[in-house]
Biopython code that builds the backbone (N, CA, C, O; Angstrom):
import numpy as np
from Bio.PDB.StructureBuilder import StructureBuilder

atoms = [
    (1, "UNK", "N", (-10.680, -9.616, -7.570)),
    (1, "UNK", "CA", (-10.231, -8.365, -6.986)),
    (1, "UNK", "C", (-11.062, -7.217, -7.557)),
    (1, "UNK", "O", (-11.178, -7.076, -8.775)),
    (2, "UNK", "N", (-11.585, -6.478, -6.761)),
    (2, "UNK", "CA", (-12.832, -4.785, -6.946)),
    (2, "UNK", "C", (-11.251, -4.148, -7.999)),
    (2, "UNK", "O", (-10.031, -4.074, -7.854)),
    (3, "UNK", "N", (-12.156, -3.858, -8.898)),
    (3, "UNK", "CA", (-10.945, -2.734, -9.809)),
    (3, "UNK", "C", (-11.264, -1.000, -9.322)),
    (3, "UNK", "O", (-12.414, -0.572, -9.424)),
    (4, "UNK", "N", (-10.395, -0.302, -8.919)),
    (4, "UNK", "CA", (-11.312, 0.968, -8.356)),
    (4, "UNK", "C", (-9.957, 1.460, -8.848)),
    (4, "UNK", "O", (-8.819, 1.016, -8.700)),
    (5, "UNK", "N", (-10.556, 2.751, -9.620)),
    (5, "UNK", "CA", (-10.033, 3.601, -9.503)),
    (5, "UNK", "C", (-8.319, 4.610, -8.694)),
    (5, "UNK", "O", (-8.240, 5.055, -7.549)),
    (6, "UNK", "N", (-7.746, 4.643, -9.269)),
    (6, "UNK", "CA", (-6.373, 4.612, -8.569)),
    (6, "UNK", "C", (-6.447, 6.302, -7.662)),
    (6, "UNK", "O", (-5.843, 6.532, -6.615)),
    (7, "UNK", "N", (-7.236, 7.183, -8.322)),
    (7, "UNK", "CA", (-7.746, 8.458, -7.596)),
    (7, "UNK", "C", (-8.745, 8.490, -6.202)),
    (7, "UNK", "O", (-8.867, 9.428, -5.414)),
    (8, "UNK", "N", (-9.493, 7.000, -6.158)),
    (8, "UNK", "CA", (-10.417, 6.265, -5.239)),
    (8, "UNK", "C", (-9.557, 5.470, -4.499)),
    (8, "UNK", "O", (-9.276, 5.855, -3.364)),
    (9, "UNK", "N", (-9.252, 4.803, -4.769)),
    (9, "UNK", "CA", (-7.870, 3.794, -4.118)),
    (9, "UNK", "C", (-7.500, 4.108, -2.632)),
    (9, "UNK", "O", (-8.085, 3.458, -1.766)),
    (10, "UNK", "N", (-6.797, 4.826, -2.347)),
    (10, "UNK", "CA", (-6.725, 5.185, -0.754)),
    (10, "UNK", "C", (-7.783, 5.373, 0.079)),
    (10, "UNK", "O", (-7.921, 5.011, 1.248)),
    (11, "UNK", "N", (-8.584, 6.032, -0.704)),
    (11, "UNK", "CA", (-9.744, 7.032, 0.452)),
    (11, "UNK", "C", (-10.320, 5.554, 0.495)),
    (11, "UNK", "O", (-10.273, 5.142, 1.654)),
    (12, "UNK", "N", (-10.827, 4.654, -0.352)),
    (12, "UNK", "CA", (-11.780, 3.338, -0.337)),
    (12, "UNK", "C", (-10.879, 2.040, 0.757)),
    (12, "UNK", "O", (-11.478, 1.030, 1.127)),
    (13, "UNK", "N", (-9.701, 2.257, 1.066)),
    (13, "UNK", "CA", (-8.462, 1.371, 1.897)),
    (13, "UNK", "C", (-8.810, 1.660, 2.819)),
    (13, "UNK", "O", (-9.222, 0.819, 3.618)),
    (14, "UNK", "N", (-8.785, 3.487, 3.205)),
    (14, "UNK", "CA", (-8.721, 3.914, 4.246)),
    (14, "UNK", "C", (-9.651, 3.663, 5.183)),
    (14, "UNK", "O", (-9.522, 3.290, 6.349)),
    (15, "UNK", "N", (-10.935, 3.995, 4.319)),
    (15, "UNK", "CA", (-12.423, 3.718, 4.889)),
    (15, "UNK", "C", (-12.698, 1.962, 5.442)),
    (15, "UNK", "O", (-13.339, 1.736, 6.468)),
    (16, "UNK", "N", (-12.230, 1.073, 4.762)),
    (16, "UNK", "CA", (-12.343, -0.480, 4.757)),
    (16, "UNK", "C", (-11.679, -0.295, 6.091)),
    (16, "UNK", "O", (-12.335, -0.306, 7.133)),
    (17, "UNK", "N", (-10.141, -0.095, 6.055)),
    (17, "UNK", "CA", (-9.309, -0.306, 7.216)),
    (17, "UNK", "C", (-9.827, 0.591, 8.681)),
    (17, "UNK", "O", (-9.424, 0.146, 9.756)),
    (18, "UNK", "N", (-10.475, 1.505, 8.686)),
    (18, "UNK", "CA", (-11.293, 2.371, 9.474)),
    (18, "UNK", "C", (-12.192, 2.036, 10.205)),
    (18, "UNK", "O", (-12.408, 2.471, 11.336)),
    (19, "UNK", "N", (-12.929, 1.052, 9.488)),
    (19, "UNK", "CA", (-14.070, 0.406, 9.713)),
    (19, "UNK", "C", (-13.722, -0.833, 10.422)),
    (19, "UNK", "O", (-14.487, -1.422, 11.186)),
    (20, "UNK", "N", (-12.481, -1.210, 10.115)),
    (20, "UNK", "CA", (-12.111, -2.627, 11.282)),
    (20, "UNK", "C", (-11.531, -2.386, 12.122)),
    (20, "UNK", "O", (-11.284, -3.183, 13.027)),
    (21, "UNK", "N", (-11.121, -1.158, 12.068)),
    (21, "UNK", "CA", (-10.653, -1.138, 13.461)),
    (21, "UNK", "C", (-11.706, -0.843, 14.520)),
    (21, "UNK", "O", (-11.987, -1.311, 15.623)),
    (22, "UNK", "N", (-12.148, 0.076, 13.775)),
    (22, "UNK", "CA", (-13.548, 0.530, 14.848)),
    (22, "UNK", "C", (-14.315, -0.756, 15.157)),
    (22, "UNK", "O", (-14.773, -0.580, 16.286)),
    (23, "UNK", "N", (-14.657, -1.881, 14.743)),
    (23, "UNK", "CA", (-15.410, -2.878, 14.770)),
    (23, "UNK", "C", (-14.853, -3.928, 15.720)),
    (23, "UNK", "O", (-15.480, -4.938, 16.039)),
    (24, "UNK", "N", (-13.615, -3.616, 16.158)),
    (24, "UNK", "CA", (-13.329, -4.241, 17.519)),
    (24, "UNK", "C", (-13.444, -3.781, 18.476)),
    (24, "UNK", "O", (-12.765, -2.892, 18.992)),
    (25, "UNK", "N", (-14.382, -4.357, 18.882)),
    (25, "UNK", "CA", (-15.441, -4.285, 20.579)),
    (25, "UNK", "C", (-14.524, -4.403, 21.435)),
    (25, "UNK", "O", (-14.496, -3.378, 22.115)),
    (26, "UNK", "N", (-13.709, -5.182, 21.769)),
    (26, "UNK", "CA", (-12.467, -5.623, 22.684)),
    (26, "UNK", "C", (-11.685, -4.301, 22.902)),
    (26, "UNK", "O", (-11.177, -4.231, 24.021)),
    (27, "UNK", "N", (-11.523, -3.494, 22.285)),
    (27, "UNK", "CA", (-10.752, -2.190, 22.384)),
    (27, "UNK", "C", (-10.925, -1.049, 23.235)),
    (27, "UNK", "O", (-12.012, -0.642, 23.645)),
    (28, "UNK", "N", (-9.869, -0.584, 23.465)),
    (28, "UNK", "CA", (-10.440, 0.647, 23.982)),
    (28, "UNK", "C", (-10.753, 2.217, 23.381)),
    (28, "UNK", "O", (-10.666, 1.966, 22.179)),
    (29, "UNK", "N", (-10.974, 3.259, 23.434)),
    (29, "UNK", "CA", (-10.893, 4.182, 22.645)),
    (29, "UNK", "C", (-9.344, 4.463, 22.508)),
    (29, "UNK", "O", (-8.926, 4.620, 21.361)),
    (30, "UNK", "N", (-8.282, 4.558, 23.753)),
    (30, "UNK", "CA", (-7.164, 4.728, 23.274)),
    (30, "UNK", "C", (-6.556, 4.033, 22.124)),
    (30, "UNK", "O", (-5.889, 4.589, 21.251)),
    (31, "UNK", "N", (-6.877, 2.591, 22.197)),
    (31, "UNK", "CA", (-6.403, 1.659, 21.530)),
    (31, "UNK", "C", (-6.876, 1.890, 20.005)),
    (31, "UNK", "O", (-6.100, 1.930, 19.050)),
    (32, "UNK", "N", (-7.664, 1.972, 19.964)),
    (32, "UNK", "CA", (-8.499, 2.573, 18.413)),
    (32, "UNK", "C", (-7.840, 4.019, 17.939)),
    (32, "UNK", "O", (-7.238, 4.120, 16.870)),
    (33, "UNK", "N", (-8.011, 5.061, 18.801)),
    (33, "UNK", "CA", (-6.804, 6.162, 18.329)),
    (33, "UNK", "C", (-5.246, 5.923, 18.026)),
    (33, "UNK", "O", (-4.626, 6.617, 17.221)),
    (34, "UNK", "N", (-4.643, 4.802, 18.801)),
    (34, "UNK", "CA", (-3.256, 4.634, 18.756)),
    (34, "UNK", "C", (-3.234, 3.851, 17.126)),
    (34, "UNK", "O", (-2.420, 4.129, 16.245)),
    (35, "UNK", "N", (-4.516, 2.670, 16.999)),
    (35, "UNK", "CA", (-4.480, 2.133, 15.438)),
    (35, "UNK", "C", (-4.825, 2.747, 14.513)),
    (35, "UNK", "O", (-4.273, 2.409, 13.466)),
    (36, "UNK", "N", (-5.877, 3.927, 14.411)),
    (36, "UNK", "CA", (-6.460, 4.496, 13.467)),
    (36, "UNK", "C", (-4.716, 5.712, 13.470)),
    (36, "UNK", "O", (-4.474, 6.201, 12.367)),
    (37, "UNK", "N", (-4.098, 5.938, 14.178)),
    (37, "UNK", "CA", (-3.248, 6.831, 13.884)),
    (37, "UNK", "C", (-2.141, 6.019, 12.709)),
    (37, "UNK", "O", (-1.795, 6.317, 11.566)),
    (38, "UNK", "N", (-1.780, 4.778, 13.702)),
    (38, "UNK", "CA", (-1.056, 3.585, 12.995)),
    (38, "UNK", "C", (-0.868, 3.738, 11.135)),
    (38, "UNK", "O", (0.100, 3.765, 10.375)),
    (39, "UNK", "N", (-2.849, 3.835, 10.911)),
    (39, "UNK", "CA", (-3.079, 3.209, 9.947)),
    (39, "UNK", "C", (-3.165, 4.616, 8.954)),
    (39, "UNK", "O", (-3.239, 4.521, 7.729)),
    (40, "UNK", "N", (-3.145, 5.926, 9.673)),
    (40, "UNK", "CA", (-2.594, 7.035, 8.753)),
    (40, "UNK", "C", (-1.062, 7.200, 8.625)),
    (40, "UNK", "O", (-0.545, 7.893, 7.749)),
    (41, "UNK", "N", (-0.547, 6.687, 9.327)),
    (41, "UNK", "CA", (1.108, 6.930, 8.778)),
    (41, "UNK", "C", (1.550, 5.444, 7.996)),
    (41, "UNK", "O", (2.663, 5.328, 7.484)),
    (42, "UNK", "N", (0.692, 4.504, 7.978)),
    (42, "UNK", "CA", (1.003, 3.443, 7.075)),
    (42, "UNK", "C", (0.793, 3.916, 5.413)),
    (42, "UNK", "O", (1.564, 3.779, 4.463)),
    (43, "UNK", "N", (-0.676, 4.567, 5.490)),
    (43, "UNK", "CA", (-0.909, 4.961, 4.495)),
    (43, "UNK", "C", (-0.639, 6.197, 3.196)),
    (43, "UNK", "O", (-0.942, 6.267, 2.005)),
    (44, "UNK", "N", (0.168, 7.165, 4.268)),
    (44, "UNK", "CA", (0.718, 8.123, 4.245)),
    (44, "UNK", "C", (2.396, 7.909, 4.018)),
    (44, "UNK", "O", (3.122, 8.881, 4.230)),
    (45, "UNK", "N", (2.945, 6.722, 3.618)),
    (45, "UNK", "CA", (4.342, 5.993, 3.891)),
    (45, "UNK", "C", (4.566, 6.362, 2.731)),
    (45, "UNK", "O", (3.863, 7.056, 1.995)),
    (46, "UNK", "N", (6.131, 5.632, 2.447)),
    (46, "UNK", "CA", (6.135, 5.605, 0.706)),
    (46, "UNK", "C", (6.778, 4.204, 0.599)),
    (46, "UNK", "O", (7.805, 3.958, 1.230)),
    (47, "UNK", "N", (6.265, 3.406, -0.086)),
    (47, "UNK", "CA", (6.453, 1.967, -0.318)),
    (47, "UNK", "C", (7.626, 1.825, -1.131)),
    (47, "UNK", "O", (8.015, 2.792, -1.786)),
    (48, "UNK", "N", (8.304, 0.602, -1.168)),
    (48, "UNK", "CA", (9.153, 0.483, -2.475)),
    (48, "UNK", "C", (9.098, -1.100, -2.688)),
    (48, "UNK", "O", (9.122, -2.000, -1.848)),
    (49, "UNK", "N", (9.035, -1.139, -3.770)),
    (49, "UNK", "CA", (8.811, -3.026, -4.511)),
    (49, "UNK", "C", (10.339, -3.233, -5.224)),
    (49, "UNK", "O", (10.987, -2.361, -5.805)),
    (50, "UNK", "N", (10.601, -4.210, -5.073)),
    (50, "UNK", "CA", (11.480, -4.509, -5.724)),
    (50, "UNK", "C", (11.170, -5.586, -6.302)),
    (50, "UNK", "O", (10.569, -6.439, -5.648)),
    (51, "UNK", "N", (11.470, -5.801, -7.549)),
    (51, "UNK", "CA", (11.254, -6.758, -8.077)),
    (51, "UNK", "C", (12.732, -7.399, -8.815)),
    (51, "UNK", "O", (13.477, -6.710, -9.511)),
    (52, "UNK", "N", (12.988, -9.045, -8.452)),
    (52, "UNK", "CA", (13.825, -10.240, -9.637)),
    (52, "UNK", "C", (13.880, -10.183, -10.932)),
    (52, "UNK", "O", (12.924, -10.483, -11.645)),
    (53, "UNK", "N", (14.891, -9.831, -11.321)),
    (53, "UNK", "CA", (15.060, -10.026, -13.484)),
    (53, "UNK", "C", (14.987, -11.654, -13.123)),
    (53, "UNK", "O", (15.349, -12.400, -12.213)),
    (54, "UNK", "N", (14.351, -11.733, -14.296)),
    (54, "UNK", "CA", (15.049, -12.948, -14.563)),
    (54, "UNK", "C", (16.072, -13.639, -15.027)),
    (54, "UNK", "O", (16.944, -12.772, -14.972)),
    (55, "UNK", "N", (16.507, -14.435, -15.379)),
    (55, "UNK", "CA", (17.993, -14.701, -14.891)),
    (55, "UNK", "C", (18.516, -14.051, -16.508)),
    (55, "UNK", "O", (19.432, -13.252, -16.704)),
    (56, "UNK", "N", (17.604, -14.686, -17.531)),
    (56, "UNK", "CA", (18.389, -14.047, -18.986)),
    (56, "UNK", "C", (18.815, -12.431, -18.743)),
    (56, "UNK", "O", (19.950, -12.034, -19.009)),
    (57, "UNK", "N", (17.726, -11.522, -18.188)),
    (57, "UNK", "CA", (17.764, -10.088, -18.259)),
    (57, "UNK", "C", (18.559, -9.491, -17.271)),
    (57, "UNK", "O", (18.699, -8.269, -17.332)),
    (58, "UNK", "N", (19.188, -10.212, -16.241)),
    (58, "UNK", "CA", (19.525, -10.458, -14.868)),
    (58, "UNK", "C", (21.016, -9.981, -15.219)),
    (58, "UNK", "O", (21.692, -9.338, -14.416)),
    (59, "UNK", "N", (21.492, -10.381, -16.573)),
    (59, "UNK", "CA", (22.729, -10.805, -16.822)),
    (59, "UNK", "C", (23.819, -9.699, -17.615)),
    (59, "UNK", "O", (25.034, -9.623, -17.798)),
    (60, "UNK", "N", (22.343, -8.743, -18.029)),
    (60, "UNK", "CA", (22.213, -7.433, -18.697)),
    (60, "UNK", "C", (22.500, -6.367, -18.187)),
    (60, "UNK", "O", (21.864, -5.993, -17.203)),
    (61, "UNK", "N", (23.291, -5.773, -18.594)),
    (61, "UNK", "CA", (23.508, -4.404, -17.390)),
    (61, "UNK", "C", (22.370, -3.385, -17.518)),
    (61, "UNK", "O", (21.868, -2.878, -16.516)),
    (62, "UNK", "N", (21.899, -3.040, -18.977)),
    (62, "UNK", "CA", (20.987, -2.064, -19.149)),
    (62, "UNK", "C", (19.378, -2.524, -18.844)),
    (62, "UNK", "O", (18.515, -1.675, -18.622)),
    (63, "UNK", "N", (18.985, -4.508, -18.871)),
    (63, "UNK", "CA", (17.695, -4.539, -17.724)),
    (63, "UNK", "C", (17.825, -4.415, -16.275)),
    (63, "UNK", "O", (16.834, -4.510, -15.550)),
    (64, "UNK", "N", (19.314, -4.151, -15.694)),
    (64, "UNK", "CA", (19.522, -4.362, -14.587)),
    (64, "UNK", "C", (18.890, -3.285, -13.628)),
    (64, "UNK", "O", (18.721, -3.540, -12.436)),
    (65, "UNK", "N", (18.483, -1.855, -14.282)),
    (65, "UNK", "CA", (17.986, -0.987, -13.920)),
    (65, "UNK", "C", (17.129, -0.251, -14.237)),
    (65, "UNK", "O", (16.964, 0.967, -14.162)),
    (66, "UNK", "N", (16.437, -1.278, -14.697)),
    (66, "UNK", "CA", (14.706, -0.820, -15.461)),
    (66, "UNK", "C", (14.122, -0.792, -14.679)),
    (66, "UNK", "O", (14.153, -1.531, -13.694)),
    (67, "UNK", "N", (13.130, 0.444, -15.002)),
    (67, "UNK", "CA", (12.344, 1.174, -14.260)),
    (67, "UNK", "C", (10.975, 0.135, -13.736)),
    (67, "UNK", "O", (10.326, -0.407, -14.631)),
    (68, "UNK", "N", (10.680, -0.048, -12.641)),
    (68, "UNK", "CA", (9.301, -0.566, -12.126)),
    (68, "UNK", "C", (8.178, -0.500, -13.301)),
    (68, "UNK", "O", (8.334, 0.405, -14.121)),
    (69, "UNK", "N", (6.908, -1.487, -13.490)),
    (69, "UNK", "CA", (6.329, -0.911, -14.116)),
    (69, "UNK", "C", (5.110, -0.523, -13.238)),
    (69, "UNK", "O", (4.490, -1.295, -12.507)),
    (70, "UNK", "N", (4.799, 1.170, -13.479)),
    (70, "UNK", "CA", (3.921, 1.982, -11.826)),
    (70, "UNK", "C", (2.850, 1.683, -12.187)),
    (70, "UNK", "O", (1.962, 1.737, -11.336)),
    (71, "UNK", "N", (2.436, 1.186, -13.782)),
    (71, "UNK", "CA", (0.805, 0.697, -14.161)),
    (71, "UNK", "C", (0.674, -0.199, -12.826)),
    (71, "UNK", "O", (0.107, -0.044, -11.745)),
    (72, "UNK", "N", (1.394, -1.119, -13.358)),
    (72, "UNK", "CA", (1.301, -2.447, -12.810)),
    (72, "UNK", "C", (1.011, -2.400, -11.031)),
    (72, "UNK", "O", (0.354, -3.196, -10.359)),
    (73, "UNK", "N", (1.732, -1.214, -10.606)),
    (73, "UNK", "CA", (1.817, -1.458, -9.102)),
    (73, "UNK", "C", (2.082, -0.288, -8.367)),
    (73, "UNK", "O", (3.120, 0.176, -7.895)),
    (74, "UNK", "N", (0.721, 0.144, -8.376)),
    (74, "UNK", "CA", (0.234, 1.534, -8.044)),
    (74, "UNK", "C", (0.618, 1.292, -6.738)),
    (74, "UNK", "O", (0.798, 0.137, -6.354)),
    (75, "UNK", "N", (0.810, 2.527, -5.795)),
    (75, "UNK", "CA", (1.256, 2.561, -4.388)),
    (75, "UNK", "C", (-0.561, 2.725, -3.125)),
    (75, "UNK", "O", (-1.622, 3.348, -3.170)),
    (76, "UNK", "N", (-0.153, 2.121, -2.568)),
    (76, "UNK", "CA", (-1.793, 1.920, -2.485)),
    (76, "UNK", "C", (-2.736, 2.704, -1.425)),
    (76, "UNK", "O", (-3.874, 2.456, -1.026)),
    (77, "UNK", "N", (-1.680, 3.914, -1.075)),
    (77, "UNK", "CA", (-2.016, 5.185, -0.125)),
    (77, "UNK", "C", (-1.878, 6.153, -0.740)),
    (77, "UNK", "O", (-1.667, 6.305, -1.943)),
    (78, "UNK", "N", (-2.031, 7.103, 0.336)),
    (78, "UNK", "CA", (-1.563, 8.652, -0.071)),
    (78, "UNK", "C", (-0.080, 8.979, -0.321)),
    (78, "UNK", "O", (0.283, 9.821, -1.142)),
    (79, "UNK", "N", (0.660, 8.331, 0.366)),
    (79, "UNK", "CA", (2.283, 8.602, 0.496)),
    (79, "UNK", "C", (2.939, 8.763, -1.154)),
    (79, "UNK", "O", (4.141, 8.972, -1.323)),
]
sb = StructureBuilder()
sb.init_structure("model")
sb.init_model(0)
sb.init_chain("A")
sb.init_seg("    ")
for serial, (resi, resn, name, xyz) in enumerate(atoms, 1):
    if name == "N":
        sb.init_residue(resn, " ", resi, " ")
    sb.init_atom(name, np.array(xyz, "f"), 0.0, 1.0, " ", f" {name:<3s}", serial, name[0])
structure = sb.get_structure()
């Protein structure tokens, strides 16, 4: 996996995902505006992860509502 920058991160998604859409020949221009719009309100979203305790921490009231870790799992747009 490319390690980039979390300030680079979107604009480098955006551009990748930009670029495939445009790269389908089969399309029409509407069709490319309706996805390239698609793919700014995807990116522009606000995600949420949830993640499983495991069963020891699971059982805990105070791991029960530990915080995400955001190192770990940066949001991968603008949103």
């Amino acid at each position: 996996m490319l390690l980039i920058k979390d300030d680079q991160r979107p604009r480098r998604l955006k551009q990748a995902l930009r670029k495939r859409v445009l790269a389908q020949e089969a399309r029409s221009k509407k069709e490319n505006k309706e996805s390239l719009a698609y793919l700014e309100r995807i990116l522009n979203s606000t995600f949420i992860h949830f993640e499983i305790l495991p069963p020891q921490e699971a059982c805990l009231d105070l791991h029960r509502f530990k915080y995400p870790d955001f190192l770990r799992r940066k949001h991968p747009g603008f949103g």
